[in-house]
KOLGU-4560 file (N, C-alpha, C; in nm, 3 decimals, padded with zeros to 5 digits):
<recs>
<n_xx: -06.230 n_yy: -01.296 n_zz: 05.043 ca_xx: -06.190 ca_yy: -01.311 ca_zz: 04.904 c_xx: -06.042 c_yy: -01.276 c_zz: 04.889 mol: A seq: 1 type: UNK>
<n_xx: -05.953 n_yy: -01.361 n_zz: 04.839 ca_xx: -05.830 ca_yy: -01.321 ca_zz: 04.753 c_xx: -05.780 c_yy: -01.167 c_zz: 04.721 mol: A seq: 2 type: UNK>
<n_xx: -05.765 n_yy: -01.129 n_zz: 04.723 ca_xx: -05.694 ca_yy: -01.075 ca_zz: 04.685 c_xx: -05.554 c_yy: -01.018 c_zz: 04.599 mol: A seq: 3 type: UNK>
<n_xx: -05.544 n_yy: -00.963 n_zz: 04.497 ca_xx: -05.381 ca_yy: -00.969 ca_zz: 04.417 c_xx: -05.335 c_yy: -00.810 c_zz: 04.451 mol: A seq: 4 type: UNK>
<n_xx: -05.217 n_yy: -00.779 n_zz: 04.515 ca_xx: -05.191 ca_yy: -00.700 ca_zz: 04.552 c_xx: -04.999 c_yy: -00.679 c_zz: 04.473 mol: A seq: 5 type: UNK>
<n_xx: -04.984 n_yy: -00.519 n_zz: 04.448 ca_xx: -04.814 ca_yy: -00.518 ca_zz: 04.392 c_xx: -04.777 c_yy: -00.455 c_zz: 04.488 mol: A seq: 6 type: UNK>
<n_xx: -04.612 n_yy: -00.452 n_zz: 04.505 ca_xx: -04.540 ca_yy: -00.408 ca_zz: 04.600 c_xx: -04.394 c_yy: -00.399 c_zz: 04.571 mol: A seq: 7 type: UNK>
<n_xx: -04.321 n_yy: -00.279 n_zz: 04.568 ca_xx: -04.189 ca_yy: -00.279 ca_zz: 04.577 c_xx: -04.127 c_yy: -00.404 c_zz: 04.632 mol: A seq: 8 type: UNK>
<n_xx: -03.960 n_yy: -00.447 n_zz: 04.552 ca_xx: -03.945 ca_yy: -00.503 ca_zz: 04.660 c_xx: -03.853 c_yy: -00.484 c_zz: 04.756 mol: A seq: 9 type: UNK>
<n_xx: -03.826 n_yy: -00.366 n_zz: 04.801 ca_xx: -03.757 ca_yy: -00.297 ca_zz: 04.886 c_xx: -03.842 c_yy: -00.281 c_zz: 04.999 mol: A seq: 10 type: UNK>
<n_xx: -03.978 n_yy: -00.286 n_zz: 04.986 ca_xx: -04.083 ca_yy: -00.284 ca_zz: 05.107 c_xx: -04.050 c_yy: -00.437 c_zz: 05.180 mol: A seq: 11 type: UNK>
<n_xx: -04.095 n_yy: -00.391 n_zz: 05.332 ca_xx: -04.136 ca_yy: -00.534 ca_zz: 05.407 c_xx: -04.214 c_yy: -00.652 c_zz: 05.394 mol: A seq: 12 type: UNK>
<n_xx: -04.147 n_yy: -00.754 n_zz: 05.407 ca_xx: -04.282 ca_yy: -00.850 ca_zz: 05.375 c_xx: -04.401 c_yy: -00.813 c_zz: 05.487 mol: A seq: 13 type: UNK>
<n_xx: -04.530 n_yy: -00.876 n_zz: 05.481 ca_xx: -04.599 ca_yy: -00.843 ca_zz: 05.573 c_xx: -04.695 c_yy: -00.960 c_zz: 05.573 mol: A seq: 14 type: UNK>
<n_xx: -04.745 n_yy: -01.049 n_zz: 05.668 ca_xx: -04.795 ca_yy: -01.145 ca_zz: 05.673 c_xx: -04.949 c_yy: -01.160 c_zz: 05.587 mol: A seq: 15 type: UNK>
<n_xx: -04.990 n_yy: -01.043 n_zz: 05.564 ca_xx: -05.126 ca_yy: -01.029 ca_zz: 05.500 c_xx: -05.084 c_yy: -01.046 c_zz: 05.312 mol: A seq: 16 type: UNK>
<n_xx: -04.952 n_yy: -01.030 n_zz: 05.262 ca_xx: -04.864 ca_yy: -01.068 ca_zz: 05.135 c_xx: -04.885 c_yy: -01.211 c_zz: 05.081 mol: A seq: 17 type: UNK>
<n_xx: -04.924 n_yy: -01.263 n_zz: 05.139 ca_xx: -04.981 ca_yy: -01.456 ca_zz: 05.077 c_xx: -04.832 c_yy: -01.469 c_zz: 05.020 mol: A seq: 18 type: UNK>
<n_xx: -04.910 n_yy: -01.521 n_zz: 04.886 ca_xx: -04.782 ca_yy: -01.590 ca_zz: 04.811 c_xx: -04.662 c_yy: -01.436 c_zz: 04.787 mol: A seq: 19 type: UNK>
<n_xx: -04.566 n_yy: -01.446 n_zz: 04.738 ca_xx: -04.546 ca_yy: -01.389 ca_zz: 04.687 c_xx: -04.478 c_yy: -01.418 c_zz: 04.548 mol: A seq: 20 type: UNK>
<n_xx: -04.453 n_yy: -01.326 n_zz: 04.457 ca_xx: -04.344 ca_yy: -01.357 ca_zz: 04.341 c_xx: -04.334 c_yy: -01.252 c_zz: 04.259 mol: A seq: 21 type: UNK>
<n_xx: -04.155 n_yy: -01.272 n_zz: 04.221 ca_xx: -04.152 ca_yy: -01.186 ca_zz: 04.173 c_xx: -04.152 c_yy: -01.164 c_zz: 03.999 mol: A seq: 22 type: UNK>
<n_xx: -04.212 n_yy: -01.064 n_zz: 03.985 ca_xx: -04.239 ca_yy: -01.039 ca_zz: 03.861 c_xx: -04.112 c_yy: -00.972 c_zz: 03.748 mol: A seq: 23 type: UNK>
<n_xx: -04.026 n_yy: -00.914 n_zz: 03.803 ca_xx: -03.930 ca_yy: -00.848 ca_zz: 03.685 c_xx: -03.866 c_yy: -00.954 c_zz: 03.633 mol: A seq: 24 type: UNK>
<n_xx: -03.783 n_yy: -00.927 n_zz: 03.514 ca_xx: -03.673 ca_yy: -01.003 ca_zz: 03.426 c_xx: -03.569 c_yy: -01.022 c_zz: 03.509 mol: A seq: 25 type: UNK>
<n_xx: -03.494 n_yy: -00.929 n_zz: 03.567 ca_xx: -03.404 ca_yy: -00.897 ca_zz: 03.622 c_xx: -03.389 c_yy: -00.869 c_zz: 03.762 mol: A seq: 26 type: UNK>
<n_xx: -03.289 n_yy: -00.960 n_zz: 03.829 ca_xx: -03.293 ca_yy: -00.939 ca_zz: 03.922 c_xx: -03.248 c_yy: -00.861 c_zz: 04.060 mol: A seq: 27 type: UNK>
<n_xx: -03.367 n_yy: -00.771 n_zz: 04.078 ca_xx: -03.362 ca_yy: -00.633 ca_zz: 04.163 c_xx: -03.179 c_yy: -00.592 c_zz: 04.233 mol: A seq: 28 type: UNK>
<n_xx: -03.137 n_yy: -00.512 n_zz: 04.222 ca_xx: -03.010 ca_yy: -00.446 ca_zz: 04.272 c_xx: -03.042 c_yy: -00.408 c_zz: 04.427 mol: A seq: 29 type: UNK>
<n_xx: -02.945 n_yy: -00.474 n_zz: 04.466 ca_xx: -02.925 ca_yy: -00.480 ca_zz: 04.588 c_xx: -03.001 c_yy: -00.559 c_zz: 04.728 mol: A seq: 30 type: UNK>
<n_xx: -03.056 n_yy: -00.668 n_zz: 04.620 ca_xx: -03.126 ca_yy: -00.738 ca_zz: 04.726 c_xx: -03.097 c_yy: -00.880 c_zz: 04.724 mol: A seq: 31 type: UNK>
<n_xx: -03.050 n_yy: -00.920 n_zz: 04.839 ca_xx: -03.040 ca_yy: -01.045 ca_zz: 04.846 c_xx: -03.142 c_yy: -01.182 c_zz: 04.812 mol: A seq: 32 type: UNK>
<n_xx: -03.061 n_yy: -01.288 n_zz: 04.759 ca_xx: -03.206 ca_yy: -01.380 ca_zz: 04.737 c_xx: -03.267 c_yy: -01.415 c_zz: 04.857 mol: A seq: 33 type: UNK>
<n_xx: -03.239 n_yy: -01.448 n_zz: 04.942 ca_xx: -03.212 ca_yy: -01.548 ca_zz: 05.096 c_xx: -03.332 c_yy: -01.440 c_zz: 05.201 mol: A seq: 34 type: UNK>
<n_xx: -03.323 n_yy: -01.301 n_zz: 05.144 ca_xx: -03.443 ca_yy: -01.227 ca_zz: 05.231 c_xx: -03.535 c_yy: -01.188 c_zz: 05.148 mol: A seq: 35 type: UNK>
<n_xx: -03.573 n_yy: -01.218 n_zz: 05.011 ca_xx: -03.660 ca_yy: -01.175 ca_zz: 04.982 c_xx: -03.811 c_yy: -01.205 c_zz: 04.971 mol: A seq: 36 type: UNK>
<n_xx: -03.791 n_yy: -01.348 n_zz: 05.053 ca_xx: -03.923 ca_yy: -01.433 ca_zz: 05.113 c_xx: -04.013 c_yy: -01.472 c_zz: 04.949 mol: A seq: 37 type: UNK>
<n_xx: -03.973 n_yy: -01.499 n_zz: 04.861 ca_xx: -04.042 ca_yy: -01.559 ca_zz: 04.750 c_xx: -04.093 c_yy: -01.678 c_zz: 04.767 mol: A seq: 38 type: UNK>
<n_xx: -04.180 n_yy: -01.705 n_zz: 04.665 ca_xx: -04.236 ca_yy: -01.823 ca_zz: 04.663 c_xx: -04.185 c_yy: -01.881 c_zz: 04.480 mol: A seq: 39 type: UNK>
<n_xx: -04.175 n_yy: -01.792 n_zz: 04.405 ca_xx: -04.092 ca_yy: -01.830 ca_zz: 04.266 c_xx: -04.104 c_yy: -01.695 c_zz: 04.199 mol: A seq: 40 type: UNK>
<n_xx: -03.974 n_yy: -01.662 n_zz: 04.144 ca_xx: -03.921 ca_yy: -01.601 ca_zz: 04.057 c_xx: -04.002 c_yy: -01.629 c_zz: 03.905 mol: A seq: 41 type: UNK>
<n_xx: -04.067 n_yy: -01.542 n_zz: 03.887 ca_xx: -04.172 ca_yy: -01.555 ca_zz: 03.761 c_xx: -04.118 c_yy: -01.473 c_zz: 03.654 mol: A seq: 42 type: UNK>
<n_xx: -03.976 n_yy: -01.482 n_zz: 03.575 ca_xx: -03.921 ca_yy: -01.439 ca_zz: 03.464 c_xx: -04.028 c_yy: -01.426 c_zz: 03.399 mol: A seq: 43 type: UNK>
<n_xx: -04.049 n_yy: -01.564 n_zz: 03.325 ca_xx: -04.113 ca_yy: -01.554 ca_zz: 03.227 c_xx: -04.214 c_yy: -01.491 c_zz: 03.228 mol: A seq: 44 type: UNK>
<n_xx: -04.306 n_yy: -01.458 n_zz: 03.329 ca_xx: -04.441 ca_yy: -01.360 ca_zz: 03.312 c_xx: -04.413 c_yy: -01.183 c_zz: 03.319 mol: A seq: 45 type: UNK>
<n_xx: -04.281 n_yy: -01.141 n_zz: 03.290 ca_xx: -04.249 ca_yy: -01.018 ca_zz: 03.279 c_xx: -04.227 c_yy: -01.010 c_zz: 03.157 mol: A seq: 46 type: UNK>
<n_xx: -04.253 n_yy: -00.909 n_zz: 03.108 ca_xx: -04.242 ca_yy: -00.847 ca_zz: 02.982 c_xx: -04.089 c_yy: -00.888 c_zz: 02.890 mol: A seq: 47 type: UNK>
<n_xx: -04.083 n_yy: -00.881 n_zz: 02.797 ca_xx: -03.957 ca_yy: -00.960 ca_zz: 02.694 c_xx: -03.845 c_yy: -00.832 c_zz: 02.690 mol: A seq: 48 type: UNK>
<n_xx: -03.726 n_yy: -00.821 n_zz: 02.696 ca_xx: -03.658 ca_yy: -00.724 ca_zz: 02.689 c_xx: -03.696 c_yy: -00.655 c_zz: 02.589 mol: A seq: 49 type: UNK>
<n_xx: -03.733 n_yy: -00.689 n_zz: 02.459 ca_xx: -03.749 ca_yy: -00.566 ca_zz: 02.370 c_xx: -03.840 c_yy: -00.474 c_zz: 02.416 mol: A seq: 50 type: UNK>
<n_xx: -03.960 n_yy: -00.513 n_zz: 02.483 ca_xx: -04.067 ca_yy: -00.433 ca_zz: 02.524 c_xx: -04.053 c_yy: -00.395 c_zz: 02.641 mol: A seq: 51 type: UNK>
<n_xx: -03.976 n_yy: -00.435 n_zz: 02.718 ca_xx: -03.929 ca_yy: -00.348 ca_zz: 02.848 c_xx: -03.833 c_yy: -00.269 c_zz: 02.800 mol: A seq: 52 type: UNK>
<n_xx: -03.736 n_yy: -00.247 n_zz: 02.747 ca_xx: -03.649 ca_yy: -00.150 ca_zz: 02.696 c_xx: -03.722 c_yy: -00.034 c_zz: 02.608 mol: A seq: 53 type: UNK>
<n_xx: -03.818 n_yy: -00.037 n_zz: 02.532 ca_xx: -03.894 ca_yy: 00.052 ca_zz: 02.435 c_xx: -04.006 c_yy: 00.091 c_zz: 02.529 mol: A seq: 54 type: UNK>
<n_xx: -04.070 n_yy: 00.054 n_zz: 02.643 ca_xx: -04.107 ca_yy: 00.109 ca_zz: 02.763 c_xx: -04.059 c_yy: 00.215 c_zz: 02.806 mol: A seq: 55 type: UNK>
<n_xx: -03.946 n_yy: 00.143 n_zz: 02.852 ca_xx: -03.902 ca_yy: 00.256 ca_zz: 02.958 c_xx: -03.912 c_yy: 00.347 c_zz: 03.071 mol: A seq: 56 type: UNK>
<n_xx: -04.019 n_yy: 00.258 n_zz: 03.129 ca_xx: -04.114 ca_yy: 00.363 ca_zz: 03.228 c_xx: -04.182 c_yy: 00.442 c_zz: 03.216 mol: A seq: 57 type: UNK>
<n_xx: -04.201 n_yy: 00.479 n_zz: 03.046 ca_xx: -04.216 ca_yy: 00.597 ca_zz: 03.020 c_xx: -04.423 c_yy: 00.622 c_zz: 03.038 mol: A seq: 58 type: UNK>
<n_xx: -04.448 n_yy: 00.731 n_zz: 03.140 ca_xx: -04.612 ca_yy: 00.704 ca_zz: 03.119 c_xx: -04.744 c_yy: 00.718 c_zz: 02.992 mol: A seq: 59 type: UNK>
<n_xx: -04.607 n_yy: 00.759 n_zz: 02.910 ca_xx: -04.659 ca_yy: 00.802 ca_zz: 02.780 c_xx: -04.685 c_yy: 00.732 c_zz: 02.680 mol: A seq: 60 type: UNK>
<n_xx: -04.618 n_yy: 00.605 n_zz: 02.716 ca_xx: -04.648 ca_yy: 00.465 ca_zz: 02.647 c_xx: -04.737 c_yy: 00.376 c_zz: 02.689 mol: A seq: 61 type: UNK>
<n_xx: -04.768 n_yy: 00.429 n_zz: 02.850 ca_xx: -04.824 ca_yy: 00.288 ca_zz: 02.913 c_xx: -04.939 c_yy: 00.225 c_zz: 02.844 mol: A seq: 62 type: UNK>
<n_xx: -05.004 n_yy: 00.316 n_zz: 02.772 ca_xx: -05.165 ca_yy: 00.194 ca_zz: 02.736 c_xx: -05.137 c_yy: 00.095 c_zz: 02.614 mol: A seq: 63 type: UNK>
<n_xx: -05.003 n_yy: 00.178 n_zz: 02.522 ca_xx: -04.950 ca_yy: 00.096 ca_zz: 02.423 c_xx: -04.857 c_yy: -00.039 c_zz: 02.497 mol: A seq: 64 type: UNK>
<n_xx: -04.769 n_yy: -00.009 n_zz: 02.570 ca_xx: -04.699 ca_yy: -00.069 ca_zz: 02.646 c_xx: -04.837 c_yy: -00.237 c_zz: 02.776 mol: A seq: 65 type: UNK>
<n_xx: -04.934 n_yy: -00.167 n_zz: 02.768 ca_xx: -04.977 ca_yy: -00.268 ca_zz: 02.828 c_xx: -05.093 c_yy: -00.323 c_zz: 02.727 mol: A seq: 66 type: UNK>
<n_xx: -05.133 n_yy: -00.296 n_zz: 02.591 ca_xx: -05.181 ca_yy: -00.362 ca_zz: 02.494 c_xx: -05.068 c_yy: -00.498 c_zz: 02.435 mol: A seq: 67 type: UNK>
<n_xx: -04.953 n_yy: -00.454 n_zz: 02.445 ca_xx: -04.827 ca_yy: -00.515 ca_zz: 02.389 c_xx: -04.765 c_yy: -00.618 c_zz: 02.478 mol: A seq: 68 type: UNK>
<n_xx: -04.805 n_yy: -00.613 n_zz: 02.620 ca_xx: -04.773 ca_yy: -00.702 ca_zz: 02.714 c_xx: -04.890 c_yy: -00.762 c_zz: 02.740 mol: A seq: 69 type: UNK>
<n_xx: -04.973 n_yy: -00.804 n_zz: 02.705 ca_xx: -05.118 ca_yy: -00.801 ca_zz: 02.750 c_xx: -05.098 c_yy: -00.899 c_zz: 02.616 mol: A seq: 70 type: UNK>
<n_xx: -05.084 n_yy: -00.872 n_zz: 02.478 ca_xx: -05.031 ca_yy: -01.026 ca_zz: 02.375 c_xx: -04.933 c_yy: -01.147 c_zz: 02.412 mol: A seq: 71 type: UNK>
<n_xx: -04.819 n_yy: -01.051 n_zz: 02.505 ca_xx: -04.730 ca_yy: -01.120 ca_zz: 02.506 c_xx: -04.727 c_yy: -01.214 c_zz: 02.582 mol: A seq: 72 type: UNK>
<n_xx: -04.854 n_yy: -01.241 n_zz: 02.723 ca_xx: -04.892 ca_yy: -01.288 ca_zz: 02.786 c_xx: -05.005 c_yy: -01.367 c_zz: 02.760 mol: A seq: 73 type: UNK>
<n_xx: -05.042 n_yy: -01.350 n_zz: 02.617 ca_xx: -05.159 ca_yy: -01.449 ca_zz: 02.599 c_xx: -05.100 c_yy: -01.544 c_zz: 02.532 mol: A seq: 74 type: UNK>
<n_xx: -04.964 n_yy: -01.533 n_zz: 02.478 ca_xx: -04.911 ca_yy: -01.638 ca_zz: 02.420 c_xx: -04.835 c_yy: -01.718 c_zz: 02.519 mol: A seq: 75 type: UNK>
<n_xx: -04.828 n_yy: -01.699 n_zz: 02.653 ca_xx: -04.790 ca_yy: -01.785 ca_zz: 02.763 c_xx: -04.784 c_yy: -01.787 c_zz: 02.896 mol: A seq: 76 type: UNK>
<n_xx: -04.913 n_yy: -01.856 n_zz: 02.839 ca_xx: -05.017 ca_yy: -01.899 ca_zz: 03.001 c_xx: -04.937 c_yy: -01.944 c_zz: 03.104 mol: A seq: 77 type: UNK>
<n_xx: -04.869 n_yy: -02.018 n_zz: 03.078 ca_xx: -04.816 ca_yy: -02.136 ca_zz: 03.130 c_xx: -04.685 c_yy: -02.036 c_zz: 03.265 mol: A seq: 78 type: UNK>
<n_xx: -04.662 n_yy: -01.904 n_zz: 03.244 ca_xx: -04.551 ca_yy: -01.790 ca_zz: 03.282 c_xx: -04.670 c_yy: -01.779 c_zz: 03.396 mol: A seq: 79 type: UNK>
<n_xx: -04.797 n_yy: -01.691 n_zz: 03.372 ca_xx: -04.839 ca_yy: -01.633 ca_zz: 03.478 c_xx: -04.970 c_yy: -01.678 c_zz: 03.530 mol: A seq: 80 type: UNK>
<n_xx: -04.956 n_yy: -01.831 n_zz: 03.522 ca_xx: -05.052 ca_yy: -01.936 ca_zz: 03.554 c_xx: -05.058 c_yy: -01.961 c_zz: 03.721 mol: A seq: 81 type: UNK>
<n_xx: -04.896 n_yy: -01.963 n_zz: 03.750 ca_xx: -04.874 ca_yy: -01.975 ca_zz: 03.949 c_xx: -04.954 c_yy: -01.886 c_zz: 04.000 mol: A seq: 82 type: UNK>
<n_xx: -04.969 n_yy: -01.721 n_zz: 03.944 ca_xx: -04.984 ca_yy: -01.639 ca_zz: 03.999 c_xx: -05.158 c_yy: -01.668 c_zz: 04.012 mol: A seq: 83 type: UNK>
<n_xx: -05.227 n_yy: -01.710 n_zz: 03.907 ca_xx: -05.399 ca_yy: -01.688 ca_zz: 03.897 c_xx: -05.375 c_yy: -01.847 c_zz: 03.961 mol: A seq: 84 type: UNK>
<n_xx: -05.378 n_yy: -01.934 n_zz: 03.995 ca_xx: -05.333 ca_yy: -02.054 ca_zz: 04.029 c_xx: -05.372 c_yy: -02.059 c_zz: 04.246 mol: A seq: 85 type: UNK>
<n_xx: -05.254 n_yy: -01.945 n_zz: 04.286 ca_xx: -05.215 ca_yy: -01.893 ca_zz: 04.407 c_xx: -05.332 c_yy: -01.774 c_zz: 04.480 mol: A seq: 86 type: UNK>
<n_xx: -05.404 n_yy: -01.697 n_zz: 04.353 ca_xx: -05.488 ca_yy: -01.637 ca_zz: 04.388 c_xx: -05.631 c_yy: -01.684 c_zz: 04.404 mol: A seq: 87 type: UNK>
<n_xx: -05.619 n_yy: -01.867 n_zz: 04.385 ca_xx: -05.729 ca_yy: -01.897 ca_zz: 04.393 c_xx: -05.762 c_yy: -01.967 c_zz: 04.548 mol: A seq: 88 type: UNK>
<n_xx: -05.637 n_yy: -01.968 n_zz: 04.613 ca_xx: -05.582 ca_yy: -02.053 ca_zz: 04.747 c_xx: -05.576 c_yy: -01.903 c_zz: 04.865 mol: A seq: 89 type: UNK>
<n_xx: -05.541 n_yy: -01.800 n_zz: 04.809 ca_xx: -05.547 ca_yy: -01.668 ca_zz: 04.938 c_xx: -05.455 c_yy: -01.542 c_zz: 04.844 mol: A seq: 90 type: UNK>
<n_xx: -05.424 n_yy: -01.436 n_zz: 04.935 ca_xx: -05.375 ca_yy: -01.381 ca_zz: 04.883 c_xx: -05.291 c_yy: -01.380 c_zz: 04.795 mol: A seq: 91 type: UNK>
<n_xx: -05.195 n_yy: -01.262 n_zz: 04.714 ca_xx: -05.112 ca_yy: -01.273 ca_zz: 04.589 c_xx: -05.058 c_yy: -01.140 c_zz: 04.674 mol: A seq: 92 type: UNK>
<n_xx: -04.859 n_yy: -01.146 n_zz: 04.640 ca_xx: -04.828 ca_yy: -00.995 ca_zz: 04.612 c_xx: -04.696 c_yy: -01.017 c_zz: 04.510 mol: A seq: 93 type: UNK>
<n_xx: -04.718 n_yy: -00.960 n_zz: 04.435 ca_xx: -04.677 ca_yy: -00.925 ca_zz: 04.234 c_xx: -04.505 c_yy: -00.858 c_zz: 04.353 mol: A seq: 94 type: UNK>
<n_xx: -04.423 n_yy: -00.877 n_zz: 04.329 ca_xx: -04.312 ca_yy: -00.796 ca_zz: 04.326 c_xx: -04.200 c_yy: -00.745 c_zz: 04.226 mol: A seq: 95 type: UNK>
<n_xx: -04.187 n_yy: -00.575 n_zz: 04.227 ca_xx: -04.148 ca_yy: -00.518 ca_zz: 04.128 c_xx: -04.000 c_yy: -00.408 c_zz: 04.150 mol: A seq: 96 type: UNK>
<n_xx: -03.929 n_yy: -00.348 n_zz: 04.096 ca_xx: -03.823 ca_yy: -00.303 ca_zz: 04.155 c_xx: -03.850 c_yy: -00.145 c_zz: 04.064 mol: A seq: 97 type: UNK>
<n_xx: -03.933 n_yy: -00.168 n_zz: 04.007 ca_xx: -03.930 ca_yy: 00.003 ca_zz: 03.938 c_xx: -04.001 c_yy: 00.076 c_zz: 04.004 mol: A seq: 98 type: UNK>
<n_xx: -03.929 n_yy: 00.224 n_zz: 03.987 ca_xx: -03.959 ca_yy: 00.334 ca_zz: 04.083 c_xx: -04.080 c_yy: 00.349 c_zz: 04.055 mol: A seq: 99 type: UNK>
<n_xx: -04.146 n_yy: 00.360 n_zz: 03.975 ca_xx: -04.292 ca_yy: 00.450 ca_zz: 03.940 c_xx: -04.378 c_yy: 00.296 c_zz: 04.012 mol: A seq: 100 type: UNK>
<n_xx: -04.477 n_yy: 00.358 n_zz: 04.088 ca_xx: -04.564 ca_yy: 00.288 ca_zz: 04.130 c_xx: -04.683 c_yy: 00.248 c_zz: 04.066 mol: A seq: 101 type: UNK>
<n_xx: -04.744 n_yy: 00.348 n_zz: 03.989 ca_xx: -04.857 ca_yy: 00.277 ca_zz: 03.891 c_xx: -04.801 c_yy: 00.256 c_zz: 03.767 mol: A seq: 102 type: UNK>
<n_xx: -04.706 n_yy: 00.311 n_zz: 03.704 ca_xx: -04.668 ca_yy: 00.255 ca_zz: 03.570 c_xx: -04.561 c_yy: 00.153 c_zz: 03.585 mol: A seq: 103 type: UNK>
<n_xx: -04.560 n_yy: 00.039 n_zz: 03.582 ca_xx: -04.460 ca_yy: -00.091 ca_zz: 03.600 c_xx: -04.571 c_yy: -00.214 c_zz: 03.535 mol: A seq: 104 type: UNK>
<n_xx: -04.461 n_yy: -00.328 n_zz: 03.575 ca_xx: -04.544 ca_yy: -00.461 ca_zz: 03.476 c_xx: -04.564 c_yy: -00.514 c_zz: 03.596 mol: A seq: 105 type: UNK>
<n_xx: -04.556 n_yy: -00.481 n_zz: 03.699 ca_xx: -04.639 ca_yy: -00.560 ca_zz: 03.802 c_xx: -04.804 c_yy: -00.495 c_zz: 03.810 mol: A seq: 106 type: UNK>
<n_xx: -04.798 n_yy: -00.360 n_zz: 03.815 ca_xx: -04.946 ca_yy: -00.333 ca_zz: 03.786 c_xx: -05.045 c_yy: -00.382 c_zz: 03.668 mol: A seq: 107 type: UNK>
<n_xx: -04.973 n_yy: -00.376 n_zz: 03.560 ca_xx: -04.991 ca_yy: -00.437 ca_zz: 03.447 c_xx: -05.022 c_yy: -00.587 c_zz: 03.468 mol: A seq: 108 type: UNK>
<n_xx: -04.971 n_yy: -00.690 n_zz: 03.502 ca_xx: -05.000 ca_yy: -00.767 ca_zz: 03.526 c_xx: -05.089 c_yy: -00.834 c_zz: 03.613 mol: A seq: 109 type: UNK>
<n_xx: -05.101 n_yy: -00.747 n_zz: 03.751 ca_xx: -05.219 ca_yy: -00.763 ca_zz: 03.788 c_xx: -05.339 c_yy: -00.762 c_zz: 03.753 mol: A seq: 110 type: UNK>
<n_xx: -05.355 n_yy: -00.665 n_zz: 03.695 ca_xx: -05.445 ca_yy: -00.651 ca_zz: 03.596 c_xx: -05.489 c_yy: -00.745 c_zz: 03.460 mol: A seq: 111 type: UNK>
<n_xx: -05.387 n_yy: -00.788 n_zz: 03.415 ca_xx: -05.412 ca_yy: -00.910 ca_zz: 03.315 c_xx: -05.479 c_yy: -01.023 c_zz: 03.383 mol: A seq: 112 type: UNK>
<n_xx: -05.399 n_yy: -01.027 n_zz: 03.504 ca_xx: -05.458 ca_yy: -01.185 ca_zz: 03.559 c_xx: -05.598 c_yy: -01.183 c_zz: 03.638 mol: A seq: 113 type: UNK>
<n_xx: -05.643 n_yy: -01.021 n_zz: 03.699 ca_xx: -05.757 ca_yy: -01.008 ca_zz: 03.778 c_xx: -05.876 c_yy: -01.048 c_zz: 03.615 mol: A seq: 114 type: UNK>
<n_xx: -05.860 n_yy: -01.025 n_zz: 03.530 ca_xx: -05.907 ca_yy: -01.010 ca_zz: 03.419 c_xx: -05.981 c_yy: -01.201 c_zz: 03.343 mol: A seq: 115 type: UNK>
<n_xx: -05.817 n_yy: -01.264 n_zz: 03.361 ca_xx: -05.844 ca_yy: -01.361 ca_zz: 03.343 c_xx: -05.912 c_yy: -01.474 c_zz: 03.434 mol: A seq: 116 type: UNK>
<n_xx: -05.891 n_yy: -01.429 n_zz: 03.563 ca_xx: -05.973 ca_yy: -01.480 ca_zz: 03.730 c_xx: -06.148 c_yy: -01.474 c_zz: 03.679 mol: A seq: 117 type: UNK>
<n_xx: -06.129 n_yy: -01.354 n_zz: 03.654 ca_xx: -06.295 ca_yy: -01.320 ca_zz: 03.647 c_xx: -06.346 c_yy: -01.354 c_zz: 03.517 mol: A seq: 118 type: UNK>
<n_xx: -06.298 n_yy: -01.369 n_zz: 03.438 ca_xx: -06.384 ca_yy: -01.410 ca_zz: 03.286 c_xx: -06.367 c_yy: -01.593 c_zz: 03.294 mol: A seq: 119 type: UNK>
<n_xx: -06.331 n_yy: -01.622 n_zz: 03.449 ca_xx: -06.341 ca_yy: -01.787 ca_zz: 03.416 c_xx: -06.438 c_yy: -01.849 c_zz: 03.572 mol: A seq: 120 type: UNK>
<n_xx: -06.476 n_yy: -01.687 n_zz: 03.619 ca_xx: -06.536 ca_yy: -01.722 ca_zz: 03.695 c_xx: -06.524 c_yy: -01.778 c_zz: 03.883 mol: A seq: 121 type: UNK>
<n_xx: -06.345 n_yy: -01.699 n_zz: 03.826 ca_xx: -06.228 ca_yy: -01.805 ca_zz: 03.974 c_xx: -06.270 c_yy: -01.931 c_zz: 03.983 mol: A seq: 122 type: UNK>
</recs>
């Protein structure tokens, strides 16, 4: 079975990583495009600057912060469609550049899309 997996992207690729893509707005400091082994740059399925800025990483927001991204993503399918799309062909790995490992919009998003996989039955 598939799998959707997140990952820094300062970590190694690793052949068990399937597709990959990356999930932030912005693109990660200090990393070149040419090594970062993508398969597409998924802007649009990251969170909108207002709501990444009023975030902030902060863990104190996260369940508000992922009710609020969790709308913002139902209004466009069409952003994080590659990703449930790719997870239906083999693995997925979400790539993210923020320090905190469980609070980011790549976890968040995994989670949206494991959500939408399974209420359609993959």
């Amino acid at each position: 079975m598939a799998a959707i997996q997140i990952k820094r992207v300062y970590d190694p690729a690793t052949h068990d990583d399937g597709a990959r893509f990356l999930v932030d707005r912005l693109w990660p400091r200090g990393v070149k495009k040419e090594s970062l082994q993508i398969e597409q740059w998924l802007k649009e399925a990251a969170p909108s600057d207002a709501l990444r800025h009023w975030f902030a990483h902060d863990p104190e927001k996260w369940n508000e912060f992922r009710r609020r991204y969790f709308a913002e993503l139902d209004g466009k399918a069409g952003a994080w469609r590659p990703i449930a799309e790719a997870a239906r062909r083999g693995n997925v790995t979400l790539l993210y550049s923020a320090r905190d490992t469980t609070h980011n919009n790549a976890a968040a998003l995994k989670e949206y899309v494991e959500k939408r996989l399974a209420a359609k039955g993959r």
